[in-house]
DOZASE-780581 format. One line per 8 residues: number of its first residue (from 1); for each residue x, y, z of N, C-alpha, C. Coordinates in pm, whole numbers, plus 50000, padded with zeros to 5 digits. Layout:
REM residues N
NUM = X/Y/Z/X/Y/Z/X/Y/Z; ...
***
This chain:
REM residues 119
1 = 50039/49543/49913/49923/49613/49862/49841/49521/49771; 49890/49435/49691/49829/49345/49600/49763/49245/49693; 49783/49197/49758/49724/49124/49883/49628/49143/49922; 49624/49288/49958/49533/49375/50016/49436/49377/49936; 49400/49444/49831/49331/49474/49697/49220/49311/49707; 49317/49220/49697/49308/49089/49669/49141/49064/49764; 49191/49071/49873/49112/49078/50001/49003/49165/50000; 49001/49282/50001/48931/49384/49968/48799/49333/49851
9 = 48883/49279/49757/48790/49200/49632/48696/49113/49622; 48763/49039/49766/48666/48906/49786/48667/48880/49882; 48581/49007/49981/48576/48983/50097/48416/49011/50097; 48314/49026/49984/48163/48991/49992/48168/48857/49997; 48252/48771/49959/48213/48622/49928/48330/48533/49991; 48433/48535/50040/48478/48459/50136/48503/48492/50281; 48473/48392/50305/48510/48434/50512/48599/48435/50499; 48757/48385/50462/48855/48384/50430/48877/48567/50487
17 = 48817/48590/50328/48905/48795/50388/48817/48842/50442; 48700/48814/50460/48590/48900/50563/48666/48885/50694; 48706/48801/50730/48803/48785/50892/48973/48861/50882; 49014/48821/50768/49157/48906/50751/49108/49073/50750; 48983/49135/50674/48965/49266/50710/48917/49261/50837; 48810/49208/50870/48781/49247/51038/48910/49282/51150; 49059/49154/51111/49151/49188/51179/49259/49345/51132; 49231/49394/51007/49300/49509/50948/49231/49558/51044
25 = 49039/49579/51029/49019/49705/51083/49043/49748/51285; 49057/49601/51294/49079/49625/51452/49214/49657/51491; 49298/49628/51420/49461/49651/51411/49476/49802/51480; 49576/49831/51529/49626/49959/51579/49724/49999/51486; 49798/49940/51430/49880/49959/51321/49845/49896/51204; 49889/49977/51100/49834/49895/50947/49994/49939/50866; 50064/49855/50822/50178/49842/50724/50165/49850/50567; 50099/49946/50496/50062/49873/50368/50214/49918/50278
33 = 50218/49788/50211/50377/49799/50174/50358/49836/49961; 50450/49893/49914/50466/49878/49762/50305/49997/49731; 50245/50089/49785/50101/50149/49768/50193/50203/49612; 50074/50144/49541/50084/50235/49383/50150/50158/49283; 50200/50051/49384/50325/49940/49254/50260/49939/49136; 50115/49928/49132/50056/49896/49017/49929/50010/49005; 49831/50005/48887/49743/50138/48855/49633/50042/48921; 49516/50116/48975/49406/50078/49055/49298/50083/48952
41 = 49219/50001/48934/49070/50006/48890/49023/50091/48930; 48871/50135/48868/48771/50247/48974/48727/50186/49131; 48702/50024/49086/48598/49931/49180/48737/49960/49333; 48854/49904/49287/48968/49899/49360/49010/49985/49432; 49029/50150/49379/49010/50266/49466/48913/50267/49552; 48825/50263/49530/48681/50263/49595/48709/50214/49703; 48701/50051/49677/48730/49964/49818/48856/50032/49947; 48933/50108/49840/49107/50114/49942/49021/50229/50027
49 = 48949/50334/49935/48926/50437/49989/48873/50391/50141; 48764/50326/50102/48642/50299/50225/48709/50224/50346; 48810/50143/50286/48937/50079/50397/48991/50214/50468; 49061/50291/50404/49140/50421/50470/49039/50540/50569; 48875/50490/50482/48798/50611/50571/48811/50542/50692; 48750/50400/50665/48733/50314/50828/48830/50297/50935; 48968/50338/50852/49061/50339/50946/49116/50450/51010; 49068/50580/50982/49115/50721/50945/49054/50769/51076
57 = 49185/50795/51197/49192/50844/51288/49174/50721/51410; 49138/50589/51374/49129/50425/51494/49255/50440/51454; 49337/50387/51380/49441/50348/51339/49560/50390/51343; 49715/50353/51308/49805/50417/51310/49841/50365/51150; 49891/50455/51037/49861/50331/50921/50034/50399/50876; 50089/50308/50816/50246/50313/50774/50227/50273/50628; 50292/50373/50482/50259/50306/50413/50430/50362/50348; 50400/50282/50226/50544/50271/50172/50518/50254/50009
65 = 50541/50342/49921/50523/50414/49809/50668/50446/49718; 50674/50392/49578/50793/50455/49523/50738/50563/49377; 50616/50630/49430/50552/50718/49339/50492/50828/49480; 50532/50949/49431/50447/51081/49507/50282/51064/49460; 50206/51115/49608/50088/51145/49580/50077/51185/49440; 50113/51320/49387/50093/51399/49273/50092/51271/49157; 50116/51178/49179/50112/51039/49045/49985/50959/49066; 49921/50991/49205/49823/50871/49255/49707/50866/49178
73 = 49629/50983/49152/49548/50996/49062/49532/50931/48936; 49638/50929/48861/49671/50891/48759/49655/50707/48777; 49729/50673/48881/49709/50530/48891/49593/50453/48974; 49550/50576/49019/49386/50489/49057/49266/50494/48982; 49298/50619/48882/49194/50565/48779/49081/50737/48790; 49089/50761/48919/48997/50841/49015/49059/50943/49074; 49028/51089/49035/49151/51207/49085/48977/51182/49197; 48873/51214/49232/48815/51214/49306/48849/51154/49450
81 = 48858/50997/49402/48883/50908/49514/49036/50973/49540; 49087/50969/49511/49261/50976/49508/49242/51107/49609; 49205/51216/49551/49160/51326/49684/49124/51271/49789; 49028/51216/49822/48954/51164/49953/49057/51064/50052; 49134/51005/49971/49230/50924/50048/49368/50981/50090; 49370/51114/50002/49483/51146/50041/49477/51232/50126; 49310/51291/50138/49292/51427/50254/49274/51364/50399; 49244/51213/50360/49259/51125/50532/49356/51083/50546
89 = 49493/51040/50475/49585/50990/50521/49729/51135/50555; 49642/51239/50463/49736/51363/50514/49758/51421/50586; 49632/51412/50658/49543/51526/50747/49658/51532/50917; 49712/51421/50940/49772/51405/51063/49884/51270/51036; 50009/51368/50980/50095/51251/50866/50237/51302/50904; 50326/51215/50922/50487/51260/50932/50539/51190/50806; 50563/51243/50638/50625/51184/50572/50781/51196/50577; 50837/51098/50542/50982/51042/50532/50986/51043/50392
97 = 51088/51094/50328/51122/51051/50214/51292/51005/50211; 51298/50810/50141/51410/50763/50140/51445/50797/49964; 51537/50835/49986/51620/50851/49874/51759/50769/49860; 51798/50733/49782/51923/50660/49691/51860/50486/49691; 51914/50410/49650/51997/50314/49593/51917/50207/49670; 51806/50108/49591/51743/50025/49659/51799/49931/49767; 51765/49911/49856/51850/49780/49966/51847/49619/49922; 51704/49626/49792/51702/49499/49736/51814/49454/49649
105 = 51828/49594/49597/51933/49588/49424/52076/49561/49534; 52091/49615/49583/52228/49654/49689/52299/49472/49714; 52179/49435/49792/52199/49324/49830/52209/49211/49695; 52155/49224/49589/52163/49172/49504/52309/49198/49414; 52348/49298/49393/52518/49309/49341/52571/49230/49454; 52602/49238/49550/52698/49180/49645/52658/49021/49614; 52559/48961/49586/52548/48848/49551/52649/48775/49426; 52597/48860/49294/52661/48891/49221/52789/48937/49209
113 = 52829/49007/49254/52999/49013/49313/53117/48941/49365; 53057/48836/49458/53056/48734/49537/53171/48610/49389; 53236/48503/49485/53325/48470/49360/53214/48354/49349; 53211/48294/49253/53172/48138/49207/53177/48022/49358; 53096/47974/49391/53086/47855/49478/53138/47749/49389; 53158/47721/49233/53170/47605/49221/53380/47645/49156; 53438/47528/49150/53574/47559/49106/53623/47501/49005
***
C-alpha cells in the first residue's frame, strides 16, 4: 500500500508511475497488501479513492487489512472519502476474515527457538 500511495503521489510528474498506474489500471487483478498500515492524508485518500472508482467493476481487486472498515475513516482523514471507497469495494465483495497468530511472528519464534549455529 505504501508503494502504491507512493505512485499515486508522483504520478503527475514521473513517467516512472504514470506507466506503473496505466499497468494497475489495465490489470485484471489488483493485490493491495497491508490497506490502512498507516493513517492517509486528505490528498492520499483522494488519489486511492479515484484509483478504486477507476477500477470499480474492470477489475478484480484483493486487499489485505489488519483494521475493519469501521477504523478506516479515522485513518484516512475523510469519513466522506472512506464512504465512497468502501460503497465500491463493498458493493460486490466476498470478505474473509483470518484470525489467530501472525505467520510472520510464527516463523520468527521458530527462528528463535532454533539452537545456536555457532558452538
Amino acid at each position: 500500500m505504501g508503494e502504491l500511495i507512493n505512485i499515486l503521489k508522483s504520478q503527475e510528474y514521473l513517467r516512472k508511475s504514470q506507466l506503473q498506474l496505466k499497468a494497475i489500471k489495465e490489470a485484471d487483478l489488483i493485490i493491495i497488501d497491508d490497506l490502512m498500515y498507516m493513517a492517509m492524508d486528505q490528498r492520499e485518500a483522494n488519489l486511492f479513492f479515484h484509483l478504486i472508482n477507476d477500477l470499480y467493476e474492470r477489475s478484480s481487486i484483493i486487499l489485505t487489512s489488519n483494521k475493519g472498515p469501521e477504523e478506516w475513516g479515522e485513518l484516512m482523514g475523510d469519513k466522506g472519502i472512506t464512504t465512497a471507497i468502501l460503497d465500491r469495494l463493498l458493493h460486490k465483495v466476498e470478505v474473509i476474515h483470518l484470525n489467530g497468530e501472525s505467520y510472520r511472528i510464527k516463523n520468527r519464534k521458530t527462528i528463535f527457538d532454533a539452537k545456536s549455529v555457532q558452538t
